[in-house]
N, CA, C and O atoms as a GROMACS GRO file, in nm:
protein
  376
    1UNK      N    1   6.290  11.407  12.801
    1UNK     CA    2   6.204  11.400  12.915
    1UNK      C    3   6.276  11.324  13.028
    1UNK      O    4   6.318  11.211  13.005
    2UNK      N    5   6.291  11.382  13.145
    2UNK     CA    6   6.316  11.274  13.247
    2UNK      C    7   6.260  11.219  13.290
    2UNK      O    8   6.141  11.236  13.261
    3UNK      N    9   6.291  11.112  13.386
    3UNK     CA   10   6.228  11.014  13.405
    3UNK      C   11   6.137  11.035  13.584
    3UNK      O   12   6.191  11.098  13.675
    4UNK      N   13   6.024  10.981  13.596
    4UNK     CA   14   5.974  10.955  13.752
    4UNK      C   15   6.122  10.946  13.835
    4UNK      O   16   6.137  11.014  13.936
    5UNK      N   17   6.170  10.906  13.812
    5UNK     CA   18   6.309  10.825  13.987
    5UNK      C   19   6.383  10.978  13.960
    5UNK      O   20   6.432  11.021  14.065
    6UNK      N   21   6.397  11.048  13.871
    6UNK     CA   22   6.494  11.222  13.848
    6UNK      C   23   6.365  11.261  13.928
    6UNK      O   24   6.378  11.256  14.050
    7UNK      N   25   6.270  11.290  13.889
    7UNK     CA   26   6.190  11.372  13.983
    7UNK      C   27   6.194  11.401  14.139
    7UNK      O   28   6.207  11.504  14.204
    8UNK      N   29   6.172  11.217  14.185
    8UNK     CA   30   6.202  11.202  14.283
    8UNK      C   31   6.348  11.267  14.344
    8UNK      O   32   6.343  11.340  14.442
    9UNK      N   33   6.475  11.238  14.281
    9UNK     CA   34   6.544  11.288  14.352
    9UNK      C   35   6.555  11.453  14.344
    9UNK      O   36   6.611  11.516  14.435
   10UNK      N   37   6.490  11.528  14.213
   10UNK     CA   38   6.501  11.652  14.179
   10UNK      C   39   6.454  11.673  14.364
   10UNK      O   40   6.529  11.721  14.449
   11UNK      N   41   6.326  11.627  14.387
   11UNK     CA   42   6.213  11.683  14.487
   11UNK      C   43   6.313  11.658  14.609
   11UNK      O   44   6.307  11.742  14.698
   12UNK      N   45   6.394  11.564  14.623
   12UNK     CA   46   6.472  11.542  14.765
   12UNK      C   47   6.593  11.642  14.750
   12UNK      O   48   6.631  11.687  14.858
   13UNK      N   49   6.642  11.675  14.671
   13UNK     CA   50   6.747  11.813  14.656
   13UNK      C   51   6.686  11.909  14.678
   13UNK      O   52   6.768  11.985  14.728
   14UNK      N   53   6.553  11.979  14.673
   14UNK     CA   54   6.519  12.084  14.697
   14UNK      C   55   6.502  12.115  14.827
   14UNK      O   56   6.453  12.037  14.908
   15UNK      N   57   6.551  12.258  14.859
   15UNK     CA   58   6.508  12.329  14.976
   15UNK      C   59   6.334  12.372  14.999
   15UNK      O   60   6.274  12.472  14.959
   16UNK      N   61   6.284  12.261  15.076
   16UNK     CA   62   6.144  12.327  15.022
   16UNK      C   63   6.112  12.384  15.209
   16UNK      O   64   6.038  12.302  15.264
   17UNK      N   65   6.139  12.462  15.272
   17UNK     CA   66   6.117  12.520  15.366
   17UNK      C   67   6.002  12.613  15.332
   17UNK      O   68   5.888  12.616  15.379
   18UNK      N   69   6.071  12.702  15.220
   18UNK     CA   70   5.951  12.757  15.161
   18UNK      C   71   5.793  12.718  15.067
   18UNK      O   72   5.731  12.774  14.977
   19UNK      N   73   5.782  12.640  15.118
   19UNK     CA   74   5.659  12.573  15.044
   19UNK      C   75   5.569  12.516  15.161
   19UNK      O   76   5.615  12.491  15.272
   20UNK      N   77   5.442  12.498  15.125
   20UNK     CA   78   5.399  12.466  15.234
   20UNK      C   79   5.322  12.324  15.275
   20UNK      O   80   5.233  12.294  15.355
   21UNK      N   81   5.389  12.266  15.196
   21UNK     CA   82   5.354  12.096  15.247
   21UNK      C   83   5.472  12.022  15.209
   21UNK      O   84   5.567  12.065  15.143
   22UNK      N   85   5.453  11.859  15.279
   22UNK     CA   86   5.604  11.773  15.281
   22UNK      C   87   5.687  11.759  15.187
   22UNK      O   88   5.675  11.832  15.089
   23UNK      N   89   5.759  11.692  15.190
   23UNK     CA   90   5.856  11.650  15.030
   23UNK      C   91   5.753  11.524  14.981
   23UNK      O   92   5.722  11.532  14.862
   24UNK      N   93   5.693  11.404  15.057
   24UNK     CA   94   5.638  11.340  14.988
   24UNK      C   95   5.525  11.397  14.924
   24UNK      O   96   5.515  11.373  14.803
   25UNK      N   97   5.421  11.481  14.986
   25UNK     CA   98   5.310  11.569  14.925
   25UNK      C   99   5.346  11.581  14.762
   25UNK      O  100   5.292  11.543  14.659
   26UNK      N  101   5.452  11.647  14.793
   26UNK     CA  102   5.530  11.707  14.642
   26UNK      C  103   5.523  11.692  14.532
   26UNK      O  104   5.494  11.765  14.437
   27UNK      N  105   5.573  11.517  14.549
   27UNK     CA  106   5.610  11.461  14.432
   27UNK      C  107   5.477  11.433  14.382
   27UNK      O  108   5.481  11.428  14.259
   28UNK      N  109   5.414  11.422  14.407
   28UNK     CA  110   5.248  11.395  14.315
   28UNK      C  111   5.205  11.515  14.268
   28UNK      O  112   5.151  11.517  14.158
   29UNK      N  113   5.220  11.629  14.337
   29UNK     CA  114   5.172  11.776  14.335
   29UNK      C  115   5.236  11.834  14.203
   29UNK      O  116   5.196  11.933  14.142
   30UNK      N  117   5.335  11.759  14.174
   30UNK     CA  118   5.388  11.869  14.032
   30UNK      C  119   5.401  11.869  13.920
   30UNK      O  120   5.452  11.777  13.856
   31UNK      N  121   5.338  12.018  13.850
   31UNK     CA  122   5.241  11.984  13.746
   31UNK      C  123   5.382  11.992  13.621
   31UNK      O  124   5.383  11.891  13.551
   32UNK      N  125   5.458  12.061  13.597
   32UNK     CA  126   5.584  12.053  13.534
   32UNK      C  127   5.721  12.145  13.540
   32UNK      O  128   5.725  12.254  13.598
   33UNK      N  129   5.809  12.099  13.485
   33UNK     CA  130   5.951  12.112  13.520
   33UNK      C  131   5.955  12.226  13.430
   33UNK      O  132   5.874  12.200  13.342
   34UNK      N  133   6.015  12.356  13.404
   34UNK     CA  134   6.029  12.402  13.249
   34UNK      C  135   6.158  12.516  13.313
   34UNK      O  136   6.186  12.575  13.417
   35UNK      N  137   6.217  12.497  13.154
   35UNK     CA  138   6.336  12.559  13.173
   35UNK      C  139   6.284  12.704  13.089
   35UNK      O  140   6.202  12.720  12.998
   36UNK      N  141   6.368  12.795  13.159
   36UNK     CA  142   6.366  12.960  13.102
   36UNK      C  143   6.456  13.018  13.101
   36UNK      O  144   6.558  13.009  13.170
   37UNK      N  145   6.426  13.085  13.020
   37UNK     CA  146   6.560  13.220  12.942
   37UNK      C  147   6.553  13.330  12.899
   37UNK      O  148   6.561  13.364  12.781
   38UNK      N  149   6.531  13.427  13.037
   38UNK     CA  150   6.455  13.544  13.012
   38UNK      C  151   6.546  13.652  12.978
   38UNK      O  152   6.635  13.670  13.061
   39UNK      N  153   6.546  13.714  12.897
   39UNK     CA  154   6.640  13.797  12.829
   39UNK      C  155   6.563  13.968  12.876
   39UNK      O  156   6.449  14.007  12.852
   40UNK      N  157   6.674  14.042  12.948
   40UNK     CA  158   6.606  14.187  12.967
   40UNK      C  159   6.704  14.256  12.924
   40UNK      O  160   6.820  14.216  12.930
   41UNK      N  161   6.659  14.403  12.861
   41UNK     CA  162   6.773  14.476  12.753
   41UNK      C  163   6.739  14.601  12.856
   41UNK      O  164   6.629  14.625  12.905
   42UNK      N  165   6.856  14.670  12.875
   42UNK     CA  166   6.859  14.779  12.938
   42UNK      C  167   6.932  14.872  12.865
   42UNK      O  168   7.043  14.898  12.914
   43UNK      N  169   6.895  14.944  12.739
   43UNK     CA  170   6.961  15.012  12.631
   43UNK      C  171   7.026  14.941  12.572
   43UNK      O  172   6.986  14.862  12.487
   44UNK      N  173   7.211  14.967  12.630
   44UNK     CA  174   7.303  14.843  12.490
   44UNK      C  175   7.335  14.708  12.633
   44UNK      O  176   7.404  14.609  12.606
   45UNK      N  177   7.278  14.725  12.764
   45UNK     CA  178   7.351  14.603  12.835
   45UNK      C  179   7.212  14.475  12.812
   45UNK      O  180   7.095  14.510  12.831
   46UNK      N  181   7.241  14.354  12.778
   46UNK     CA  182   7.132  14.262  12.818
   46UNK      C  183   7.163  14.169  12.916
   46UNK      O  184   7.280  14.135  12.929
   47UNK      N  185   7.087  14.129  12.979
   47UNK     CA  186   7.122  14.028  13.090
   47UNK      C  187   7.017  13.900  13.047
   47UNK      O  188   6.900  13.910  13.010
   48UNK      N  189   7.115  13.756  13.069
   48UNK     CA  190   7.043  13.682  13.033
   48UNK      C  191   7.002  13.574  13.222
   48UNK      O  192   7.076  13.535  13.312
   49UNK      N  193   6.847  13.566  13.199
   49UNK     CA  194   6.795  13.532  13.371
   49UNK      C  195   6.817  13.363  13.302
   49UNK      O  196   6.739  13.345  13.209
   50UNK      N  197   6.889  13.266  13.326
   50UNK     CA  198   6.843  13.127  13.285
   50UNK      C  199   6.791  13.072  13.451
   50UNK      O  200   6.851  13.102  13.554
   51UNK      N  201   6.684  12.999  13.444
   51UNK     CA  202   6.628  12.914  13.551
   51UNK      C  203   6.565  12.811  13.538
   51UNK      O  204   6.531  12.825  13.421
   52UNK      N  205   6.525  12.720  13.568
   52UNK     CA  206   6.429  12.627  13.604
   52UNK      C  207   6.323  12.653  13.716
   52UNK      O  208   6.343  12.669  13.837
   53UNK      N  209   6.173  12.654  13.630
   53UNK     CA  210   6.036  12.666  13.734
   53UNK      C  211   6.022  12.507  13.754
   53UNK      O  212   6.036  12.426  13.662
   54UNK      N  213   5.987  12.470  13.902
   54UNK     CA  214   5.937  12.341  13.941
   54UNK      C  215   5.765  12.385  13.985
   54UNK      O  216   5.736  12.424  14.098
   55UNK      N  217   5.676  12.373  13.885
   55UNK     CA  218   5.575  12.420  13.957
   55UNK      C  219   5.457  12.311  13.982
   55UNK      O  220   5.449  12.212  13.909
   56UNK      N  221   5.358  12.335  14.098
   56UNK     CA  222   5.300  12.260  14.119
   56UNK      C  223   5.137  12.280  14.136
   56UNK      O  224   5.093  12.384  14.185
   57UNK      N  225   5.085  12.214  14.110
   57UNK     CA  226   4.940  12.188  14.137
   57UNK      C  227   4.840  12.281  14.184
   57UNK      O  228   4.733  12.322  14.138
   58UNK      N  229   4.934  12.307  14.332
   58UNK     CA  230   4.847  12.408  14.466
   58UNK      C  231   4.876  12.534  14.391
   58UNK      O  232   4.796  12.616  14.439
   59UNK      N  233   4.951  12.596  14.294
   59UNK     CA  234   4.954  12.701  14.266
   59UNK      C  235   5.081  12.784  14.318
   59UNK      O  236   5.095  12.905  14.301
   60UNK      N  237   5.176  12.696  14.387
   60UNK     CA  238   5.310  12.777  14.425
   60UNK      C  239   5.399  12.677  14.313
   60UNK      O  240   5.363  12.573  14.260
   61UNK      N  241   5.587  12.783  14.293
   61UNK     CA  242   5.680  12.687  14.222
   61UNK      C  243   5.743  12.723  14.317
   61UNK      O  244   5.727  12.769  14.430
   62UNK      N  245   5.844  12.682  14.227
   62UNK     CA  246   5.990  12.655  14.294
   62UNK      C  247   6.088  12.723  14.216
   62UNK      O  248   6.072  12.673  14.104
   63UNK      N  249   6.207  12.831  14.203
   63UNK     CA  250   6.304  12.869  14.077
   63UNK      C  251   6.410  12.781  14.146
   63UNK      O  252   6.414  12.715  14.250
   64UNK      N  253   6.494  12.808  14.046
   64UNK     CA  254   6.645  12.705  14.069
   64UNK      C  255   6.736  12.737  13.995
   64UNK      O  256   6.744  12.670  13.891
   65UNK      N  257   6.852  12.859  14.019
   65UNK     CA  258   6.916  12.910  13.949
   65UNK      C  259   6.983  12.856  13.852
   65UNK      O  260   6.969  12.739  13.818
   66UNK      N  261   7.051  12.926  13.808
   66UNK     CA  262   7.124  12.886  13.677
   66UNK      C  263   7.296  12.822  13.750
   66UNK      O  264   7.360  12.736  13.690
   67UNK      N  265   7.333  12.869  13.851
   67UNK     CA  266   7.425  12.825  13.941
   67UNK      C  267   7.425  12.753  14.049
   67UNK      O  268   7.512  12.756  14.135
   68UNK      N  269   7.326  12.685  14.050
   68UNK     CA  270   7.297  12.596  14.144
   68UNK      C  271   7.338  12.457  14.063
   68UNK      O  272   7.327  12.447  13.940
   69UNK      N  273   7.388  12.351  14.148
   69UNK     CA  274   7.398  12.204  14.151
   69UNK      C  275   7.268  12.146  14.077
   69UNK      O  276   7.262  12.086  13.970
   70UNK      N  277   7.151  12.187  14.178
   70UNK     CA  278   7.055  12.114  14.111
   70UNK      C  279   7.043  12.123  13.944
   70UNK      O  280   7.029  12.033  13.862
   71UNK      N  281   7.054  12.264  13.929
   71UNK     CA  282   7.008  12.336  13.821
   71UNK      C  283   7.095  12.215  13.682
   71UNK      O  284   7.041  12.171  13.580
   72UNK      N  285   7.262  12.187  13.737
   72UNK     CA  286   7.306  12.137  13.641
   72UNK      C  287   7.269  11.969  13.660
   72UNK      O  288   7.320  11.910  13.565
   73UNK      N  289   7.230  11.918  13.709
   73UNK     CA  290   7.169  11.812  13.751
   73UNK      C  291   7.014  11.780  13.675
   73UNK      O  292   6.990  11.675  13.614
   74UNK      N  293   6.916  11.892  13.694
   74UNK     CA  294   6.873  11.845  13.556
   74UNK      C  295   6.857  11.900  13.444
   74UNK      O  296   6.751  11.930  13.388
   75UNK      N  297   6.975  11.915  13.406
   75UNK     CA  298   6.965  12.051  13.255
   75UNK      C  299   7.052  11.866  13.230
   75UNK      O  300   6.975  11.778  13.193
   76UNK      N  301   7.167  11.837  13.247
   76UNK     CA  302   7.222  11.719  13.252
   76UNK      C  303   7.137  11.589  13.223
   76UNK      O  304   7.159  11.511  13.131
   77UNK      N  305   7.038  11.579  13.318
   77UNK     CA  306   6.940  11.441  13.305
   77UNK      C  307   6.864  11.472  13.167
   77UNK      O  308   6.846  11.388  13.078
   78UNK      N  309   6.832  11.578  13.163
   78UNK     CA  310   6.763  11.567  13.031
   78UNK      C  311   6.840  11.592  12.883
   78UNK      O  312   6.780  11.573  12.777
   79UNK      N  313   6.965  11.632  12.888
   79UNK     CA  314   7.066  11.603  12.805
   79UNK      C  315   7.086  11.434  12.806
   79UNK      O  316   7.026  11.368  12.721
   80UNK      N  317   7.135  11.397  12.862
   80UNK     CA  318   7.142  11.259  12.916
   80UNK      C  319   7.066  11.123  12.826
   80UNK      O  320   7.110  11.025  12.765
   81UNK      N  321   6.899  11.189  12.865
   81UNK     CA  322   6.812  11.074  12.810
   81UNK      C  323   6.798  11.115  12.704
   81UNK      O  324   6.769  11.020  12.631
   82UNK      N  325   6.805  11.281  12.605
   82UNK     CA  326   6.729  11.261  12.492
   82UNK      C  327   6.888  11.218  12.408
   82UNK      O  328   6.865  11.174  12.295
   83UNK      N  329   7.042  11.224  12.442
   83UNK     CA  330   7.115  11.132  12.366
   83UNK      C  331   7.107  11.055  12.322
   83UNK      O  332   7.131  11.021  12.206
   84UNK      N  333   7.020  10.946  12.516
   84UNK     CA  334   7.012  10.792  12.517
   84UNK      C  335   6.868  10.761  12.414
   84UNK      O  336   6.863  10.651  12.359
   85UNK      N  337   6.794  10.827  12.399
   85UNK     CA  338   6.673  10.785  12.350
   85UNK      C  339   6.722  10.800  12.165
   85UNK      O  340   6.708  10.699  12.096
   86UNK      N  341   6.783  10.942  12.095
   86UNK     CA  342   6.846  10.948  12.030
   86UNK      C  343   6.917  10.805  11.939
   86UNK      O  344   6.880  10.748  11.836
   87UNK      N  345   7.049  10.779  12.045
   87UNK     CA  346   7.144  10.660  11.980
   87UNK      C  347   7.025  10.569  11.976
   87UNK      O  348   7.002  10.544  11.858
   88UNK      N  349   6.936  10.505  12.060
   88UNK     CA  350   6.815  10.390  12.060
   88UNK      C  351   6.795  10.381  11.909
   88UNK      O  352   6.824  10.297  11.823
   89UNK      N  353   6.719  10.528  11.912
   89UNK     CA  354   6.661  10.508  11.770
   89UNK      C  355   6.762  10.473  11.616
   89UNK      O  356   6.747  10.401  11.518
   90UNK      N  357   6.867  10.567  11.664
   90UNK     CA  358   6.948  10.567  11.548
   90UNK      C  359   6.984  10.418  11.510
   90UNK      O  360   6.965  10.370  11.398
   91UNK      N  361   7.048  10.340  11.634
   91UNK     CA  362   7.076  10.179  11.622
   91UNK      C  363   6.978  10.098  11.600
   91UNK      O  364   6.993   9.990  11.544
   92UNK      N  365   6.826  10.159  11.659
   92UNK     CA  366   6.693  10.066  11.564
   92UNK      C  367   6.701  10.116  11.391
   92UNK      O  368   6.661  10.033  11.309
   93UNK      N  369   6.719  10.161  11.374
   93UNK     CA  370   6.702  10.231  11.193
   93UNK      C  371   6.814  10.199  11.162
   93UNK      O  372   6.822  10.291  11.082
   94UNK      N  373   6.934  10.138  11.151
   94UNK     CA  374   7.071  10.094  11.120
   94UNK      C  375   7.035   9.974  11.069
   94UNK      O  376   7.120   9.896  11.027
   0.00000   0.00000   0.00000
């Protein structure tokens, strides 16, 4: 899980032109982060869609490609903490 202060900066990296209220609005407005991996088969070719939905409250999201900065930014943060939370535990049970 990431943390509130990743959110925050997730919400200040985004292009939100397309959305229709502020960046501060935002950050309260959003209901969750979720990663996807939509797989479409077109006979023998498959294509794999990976993204991140930022969606929110009012009923609009946000996608965030699979080649985007952000995208590895928090595929990363949440690699990151469940290591850090991970070793925690392992060195409490040692």
């Amino acid at each position: 899980m990431i943390t509130f202060g990743e959110v925050k900066q997730i919400v200040c990296k985004l292009s939100l032109e397309n959305l229709s209220v502020s960046t501060d609005a935002v950050i309260d407005d959003i209901s969750c982060i979720v990663y996807r991996n939509s797989v479409f088969e077109y006979g023998s070719i498959t294509i794999n869609h990976r993204h991140i939905d930022i969606e929110f409250l009012f009923g609009e999201s946000y996608e965030i490609h699979e080649t985007s900065s952000l995208f590895q930014f928090i595929i990363y943060s949440v690699i990151f903490h469940c290591y850090k939370r991970n070793r925690n535990l392992l060195s409490k049970a040692a």
